[in-house]
C-alpha positions as a LaTeX table, in Angstrom:
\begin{tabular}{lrrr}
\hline
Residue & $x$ (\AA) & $y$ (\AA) & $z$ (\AA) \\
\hline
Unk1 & 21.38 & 53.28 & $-147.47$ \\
Unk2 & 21.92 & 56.54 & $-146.33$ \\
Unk3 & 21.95 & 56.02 & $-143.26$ \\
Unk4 & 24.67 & 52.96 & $-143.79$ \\
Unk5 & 27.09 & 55.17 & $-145.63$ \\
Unk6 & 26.48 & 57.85 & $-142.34$ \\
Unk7 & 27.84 & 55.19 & $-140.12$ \\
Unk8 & 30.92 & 53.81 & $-142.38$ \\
Unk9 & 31.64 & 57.26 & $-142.65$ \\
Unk10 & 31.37 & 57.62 & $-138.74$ \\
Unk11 & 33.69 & 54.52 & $-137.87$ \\
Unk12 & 36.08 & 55.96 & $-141.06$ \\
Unk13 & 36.64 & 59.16 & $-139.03$ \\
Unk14 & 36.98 & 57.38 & $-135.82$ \\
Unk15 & 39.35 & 54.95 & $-137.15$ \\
Unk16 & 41.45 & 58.05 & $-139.02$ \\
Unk17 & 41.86 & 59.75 & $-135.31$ \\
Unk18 & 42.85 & 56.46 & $-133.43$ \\
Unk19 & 45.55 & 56.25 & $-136.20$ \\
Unk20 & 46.47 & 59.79 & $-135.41$ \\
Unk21 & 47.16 & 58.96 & $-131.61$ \\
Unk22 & 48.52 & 55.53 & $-131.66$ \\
Unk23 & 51.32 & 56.35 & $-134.51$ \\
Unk24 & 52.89 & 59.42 & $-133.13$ \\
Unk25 & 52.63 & 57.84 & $-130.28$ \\
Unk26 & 54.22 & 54.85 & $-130.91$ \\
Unk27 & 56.97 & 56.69 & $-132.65$ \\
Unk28 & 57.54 & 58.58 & $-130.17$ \\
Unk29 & 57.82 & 55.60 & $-127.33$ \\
Unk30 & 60.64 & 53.97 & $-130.08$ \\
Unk31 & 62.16 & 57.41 & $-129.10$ \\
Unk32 & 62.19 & 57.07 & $-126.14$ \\
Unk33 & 59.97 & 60.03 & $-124.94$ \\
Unk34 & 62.95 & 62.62 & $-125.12$ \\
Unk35 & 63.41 & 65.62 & $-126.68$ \\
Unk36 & 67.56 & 65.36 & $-126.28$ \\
Unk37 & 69.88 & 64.22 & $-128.69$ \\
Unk38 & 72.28 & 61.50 & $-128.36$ \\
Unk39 & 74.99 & 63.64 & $-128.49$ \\
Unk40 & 74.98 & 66.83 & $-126.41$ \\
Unk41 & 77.86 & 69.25 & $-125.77$ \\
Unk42 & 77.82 & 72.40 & $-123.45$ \\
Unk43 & 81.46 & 73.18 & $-124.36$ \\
Unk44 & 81.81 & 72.92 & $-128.12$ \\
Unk45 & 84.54 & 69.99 & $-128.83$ \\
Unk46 & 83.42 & 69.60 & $-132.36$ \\
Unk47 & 82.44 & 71.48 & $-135.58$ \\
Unk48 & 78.91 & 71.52 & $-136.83$ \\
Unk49 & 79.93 & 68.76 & $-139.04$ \\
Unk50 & 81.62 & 66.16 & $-137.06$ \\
Unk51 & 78.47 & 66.82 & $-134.92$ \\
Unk52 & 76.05 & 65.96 & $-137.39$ \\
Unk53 & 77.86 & 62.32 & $-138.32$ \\
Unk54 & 78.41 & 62.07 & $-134.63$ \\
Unk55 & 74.76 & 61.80 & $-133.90$ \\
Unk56 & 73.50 & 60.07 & $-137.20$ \\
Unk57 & 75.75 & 57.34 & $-135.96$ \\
Unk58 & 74.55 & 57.55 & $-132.64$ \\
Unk59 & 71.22 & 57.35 & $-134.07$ \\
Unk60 & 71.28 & 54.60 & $-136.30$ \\
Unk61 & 73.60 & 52.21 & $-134.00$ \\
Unk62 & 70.44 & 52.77 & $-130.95$ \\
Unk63 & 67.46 & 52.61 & $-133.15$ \\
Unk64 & 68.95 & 49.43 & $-134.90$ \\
Unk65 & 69.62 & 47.79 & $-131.16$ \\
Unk66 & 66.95 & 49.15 & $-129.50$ \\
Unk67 & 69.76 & 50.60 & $-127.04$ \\
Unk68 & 70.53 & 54.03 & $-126.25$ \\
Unk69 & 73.73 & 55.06 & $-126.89$ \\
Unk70 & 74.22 & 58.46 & $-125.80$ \\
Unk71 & 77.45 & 60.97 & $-125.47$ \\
Unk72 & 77.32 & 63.91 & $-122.79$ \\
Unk73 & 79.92 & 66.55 & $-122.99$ \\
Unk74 & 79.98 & 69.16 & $-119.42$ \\
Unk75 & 82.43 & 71.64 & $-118.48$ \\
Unk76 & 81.85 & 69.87 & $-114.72$ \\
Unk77 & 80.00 & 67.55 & $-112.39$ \\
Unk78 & 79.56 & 69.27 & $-109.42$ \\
Unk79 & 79.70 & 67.82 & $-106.17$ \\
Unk80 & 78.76 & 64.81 & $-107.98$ \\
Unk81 & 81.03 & 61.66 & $-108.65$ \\
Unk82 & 81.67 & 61.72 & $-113.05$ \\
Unk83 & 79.78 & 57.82 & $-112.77$ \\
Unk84 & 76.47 & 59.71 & $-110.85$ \\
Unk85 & 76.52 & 62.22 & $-112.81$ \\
Unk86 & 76.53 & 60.17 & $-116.30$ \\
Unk87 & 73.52 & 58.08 & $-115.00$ \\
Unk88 & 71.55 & 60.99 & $-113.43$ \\
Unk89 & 72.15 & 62.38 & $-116.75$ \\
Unk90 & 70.92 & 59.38 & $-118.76$ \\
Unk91 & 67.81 & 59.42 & $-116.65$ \\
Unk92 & 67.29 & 62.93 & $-116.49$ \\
Unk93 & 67.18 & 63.02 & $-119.69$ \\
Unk94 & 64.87 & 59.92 & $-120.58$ \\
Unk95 & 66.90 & 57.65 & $-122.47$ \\
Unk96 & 66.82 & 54.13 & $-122.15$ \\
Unk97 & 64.73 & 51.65 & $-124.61$ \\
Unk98 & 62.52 & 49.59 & $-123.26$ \\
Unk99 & 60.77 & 48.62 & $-119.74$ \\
Unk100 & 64.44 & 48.29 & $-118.47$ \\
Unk101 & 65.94 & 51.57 & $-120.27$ \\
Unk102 & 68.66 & 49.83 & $-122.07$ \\
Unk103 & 71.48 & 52.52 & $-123.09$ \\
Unk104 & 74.95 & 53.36 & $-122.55$ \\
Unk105 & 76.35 & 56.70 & $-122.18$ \\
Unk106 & 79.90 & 58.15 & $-122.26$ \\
Unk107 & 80.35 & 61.50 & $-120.33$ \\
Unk108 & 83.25 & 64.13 & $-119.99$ \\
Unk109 & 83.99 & 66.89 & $-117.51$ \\
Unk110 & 86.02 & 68.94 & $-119.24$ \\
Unk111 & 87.01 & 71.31 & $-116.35$ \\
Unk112 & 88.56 & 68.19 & $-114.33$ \\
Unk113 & 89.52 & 65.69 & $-117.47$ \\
Unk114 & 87.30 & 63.14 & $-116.17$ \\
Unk115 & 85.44 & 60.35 & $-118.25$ \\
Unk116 & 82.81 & 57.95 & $-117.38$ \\
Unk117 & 80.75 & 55.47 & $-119.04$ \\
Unk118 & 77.63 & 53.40 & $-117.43$ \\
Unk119 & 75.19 & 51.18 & $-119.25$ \\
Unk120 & 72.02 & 50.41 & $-117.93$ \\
Unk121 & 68.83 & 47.32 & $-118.22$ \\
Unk122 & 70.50 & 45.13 & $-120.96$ \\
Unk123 & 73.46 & 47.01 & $-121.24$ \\
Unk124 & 74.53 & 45.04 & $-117.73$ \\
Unk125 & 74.70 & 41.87 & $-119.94$ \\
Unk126 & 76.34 & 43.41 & $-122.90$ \\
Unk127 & 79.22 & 45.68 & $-121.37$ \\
Unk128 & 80.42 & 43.07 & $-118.62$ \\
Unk129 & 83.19 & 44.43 & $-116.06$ \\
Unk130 & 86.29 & 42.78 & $-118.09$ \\
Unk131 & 84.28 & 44.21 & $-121.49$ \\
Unk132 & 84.28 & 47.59 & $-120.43$ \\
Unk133 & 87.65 & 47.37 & $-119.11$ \\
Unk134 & 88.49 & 46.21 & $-123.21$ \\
Unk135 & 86.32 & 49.15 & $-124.20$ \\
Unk136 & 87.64 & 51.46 & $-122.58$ \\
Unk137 & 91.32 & 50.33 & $-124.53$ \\
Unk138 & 89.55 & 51.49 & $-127.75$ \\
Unk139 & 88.61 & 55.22 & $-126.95$ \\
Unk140 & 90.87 & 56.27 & $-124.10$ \\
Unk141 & 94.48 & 56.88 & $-125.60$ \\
Unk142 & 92.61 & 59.23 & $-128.89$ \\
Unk143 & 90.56 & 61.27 & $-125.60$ \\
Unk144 & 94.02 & 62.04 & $-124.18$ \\
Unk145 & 95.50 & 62.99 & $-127.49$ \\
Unk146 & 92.51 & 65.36 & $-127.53$ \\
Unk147 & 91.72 & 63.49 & $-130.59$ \\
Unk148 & 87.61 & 64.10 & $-129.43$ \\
Unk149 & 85.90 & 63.19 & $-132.93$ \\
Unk150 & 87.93 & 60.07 & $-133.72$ \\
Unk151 & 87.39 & 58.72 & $-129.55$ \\
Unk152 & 83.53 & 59.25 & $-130.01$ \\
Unk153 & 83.01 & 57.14 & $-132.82$ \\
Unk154 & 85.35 & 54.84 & $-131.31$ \\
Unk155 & 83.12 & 54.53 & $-128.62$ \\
Unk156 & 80.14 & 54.14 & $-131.02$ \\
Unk157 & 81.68 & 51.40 & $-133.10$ \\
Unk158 & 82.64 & 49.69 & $-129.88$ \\
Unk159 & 78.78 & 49.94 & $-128.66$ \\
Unk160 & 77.65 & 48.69 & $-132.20$ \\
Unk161 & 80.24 & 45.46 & $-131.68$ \\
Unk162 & 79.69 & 44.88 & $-128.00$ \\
Unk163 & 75.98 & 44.79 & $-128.64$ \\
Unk164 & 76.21 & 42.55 & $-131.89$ \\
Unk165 & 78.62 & 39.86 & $-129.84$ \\
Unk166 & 75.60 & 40.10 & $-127.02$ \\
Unk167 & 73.20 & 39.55 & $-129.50$ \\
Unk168 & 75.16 & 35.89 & $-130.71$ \\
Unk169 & 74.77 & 35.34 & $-127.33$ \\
Unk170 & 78.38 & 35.99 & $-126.69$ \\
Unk171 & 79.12 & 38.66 & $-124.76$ \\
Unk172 & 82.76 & 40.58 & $-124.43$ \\
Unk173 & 83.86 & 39.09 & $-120.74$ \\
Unk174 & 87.23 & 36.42 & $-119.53$ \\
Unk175 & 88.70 & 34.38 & $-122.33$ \\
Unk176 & 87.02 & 35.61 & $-125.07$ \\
Unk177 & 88.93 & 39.51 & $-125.22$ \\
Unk178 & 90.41 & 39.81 & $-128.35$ \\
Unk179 & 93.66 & 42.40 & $-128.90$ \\
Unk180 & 93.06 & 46.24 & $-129.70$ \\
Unk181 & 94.34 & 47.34 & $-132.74$ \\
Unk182 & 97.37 & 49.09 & $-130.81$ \\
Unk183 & 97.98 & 45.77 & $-129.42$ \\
Unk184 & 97.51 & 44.06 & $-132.39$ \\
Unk185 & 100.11 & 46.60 & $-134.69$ \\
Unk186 & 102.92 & 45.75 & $-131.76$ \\
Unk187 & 102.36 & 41.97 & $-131.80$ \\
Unk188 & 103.00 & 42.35 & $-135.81$ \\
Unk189 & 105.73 & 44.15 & $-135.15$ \\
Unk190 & 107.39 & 42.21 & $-132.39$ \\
Unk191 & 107.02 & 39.22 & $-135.22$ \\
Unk192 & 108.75 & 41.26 & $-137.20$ \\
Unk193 & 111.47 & 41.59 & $-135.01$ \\
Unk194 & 111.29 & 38.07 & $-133.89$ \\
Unk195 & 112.06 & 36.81 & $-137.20$ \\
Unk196 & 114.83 & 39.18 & $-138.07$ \\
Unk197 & 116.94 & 38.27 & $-134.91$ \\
Unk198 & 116.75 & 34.78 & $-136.13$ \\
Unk199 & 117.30 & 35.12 & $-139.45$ \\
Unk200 & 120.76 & 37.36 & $-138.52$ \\
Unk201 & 121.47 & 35.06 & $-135.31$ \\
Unk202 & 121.13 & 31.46 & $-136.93$ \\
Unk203 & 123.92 & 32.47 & $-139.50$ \\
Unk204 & 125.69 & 34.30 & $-137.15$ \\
Unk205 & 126.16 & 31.36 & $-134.92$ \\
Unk206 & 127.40 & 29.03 & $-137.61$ \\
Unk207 & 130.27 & 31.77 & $-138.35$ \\
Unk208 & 131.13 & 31.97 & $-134.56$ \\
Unk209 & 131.45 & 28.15 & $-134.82$ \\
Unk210 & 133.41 & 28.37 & $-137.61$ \\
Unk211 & 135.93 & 31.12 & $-136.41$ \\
Unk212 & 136.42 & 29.25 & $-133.05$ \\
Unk213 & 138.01 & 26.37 & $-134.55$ \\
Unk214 & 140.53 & 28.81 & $-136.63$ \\
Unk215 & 142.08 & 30.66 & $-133.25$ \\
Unk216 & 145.08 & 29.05 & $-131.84$ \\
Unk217 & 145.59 & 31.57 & $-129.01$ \\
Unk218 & 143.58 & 31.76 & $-126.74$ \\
Unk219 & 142.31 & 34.86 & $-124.16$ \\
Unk220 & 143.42 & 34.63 & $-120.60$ \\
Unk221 & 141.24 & 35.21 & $-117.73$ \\
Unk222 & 143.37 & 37.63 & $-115.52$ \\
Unk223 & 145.37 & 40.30 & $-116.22$ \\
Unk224 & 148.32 & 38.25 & $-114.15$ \\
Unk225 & 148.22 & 35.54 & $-116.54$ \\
Unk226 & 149.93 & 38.15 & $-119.56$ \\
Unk227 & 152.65 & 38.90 & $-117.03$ \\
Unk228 & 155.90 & 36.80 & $-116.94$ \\
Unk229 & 156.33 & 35.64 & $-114.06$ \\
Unk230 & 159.61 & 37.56 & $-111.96$ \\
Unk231 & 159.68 & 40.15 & $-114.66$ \\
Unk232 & 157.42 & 43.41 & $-112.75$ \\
Unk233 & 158.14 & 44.42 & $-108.83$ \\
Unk234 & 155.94 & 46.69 & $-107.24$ \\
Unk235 & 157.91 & 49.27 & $-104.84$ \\
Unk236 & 154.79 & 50.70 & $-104.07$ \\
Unk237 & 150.88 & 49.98 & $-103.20$ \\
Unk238 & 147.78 & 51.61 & $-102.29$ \\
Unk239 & 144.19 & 52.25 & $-103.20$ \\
Unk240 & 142.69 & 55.55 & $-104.87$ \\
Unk241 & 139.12 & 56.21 & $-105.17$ \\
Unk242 & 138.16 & 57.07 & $-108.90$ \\
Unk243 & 134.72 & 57.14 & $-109.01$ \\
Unk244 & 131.17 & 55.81 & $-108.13$ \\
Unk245 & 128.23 & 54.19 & $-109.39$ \\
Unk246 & 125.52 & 55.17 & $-108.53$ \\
Unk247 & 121.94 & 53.60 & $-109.56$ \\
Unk248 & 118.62 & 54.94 & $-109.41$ \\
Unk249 & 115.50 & 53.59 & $-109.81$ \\
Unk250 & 112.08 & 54.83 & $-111.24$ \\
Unk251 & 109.20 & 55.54 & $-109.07$ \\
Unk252 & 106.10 & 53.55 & $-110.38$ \\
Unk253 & 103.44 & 55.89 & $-111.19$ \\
Unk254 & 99.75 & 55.58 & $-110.87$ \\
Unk255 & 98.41 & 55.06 & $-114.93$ \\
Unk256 & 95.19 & 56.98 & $-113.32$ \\
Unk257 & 93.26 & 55.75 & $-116.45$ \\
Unk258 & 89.92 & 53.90 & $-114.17$ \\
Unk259 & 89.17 & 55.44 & $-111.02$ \\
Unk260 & 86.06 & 53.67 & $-110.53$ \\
Unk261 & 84.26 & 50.60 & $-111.99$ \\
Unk262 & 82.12 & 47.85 & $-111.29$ \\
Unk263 & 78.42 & 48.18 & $-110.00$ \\
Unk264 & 76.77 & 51.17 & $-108.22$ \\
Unk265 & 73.12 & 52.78 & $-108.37$ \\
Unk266 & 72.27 & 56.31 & $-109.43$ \\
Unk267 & 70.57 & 58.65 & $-107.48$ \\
Unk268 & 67.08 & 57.43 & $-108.13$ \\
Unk269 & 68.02 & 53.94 & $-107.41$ \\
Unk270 & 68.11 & 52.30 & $-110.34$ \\
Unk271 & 70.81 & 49.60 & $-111.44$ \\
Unk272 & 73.84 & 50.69 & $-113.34$ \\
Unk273 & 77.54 & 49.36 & $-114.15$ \\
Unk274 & 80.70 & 51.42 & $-115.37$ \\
Unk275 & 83.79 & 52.61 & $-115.29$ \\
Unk276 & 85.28 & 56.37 & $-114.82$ \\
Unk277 & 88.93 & 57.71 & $-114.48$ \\
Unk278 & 91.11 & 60.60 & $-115.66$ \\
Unk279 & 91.96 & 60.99 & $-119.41$ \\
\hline
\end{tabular}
């Protein structure tokens, strides 16, 4: 009996250490075996606050998706190209869920204004070229208005969507882009407009109709025709300049919002897609 309740007590201990390997370390692979956070920032964009709801919704959004998606803030890239550096960076860093290290990571160089965001192992279905040119609708105009806290959860809500359309199987991509809000408010408004002009013009038109039948004198078409004719001689003609027009015409300017997109590989060789440009 004794020696029974020796050995239950032997496989109870042994079972009680296995336990204390395999769940911190299964915790720690649905973390991804990092020690960064989602959101890092060498320069100091945001207050302690905006920082903390920053990365809870960074959090929540990868852990729920099993997808990393990460924000990188650096005063500069180096000699290295702002799409590089973002998935060095990702890497680096060991993010990515999964035997494919799913994530997605948006990165600034504050020095140089530069932006860049690459995805990685399913984030190559999810984010497809014409998504991420969509995406990149929803964050970019608040980075230029230095609007920093309102463009990264932007760019969080848009990971959270792109990956729940992926997840129906129905990916952002051709024919199947819907409107950003921006676009959205000015197609209102154009409505708006549309349907004022008609409701002023279709009255408008029947008044004009009206009026026309009213006029019995008509408007000639050259300044001759008001003249009677044998009434004016001209003792003398010429021509005098008075004045010209002149008219000029804008220079198109480059938008410089996407310097770079489409597929490329990161230093180590692995797979990556994304887009970059000035902001």
């Amino acid at each position: 009996m004794i020696r029974t309740i020796k050995r239950v007590s032997v496989i109870v201990v042994l079972t009680a250490l296995l336990m204390a390997l395999v769940v911190p370390g299964t915790a720690l692979a649905d973390d991804n075996n990092r020690n960064t956070p989602r959101y890092t920032d060498e320069v100091g964009l945001l207050t302690a606050s905006q920082v903390s709801l920053l990365t809870a919704k960074l959090d929540e959004i990868s852990k729920r998706h099993q997808f990393d998606v990460v924000i990188n803030i650096t005063d500069s890239t180096g000699n290295k190209s702002p799409r590089l550096y973002a998935a060095d960076f990702f890497e680096e860093q060991g993010f990515g869920y999964g035997k494919d290290e799913s994530g997605i990571i948006l990165m600034l160089a504050m020095r140089s204004r530069d932006f860049a965001f690459v995805t990685k192992g399913y984030g190559l279905y999810a984010f497809t070229d014409k998504g991420q040119e969509y995406m990149e609708k929803l964050f970019l105009p608040h980075l230029k208005n230095d609007d920093y806290f309102v463009a990264f959860m932007a760019f969080a809500d848009a990971a959270d969507d792109f990956l729940e359309n992926a997840k129906a199987g129905n990916p952002y991509d051709s024919g199947n882009i819907p409107m950003t809000p921006a676009e959205r408010q000015s197609a209102r408004l154009w409505t708006v407009i549309i349907s004022l002009v008609i409701a002023f013009a279709v009255p408008g038109i029947v008044v004009a109709a009206w009026t026309s039948q009213l006029k019995s004198v008509r408007k000639k078409d050259h300044a001759a025709d008001y003249i009677r004719r044998g009434s004016m001689q001209l003792t003398l003609q010429r021509d005098i300049f008075l004045h010209r027009n002149v008219s000029r015409t804008a220079r198109q300017q480059d938008s410089g919002s996407s310097g770079s997109s489409g597929s490329f590989r990161s230093s180590s060789g692995s797979s990556f897609s994304g887009r970059s440009g000035k902001f």
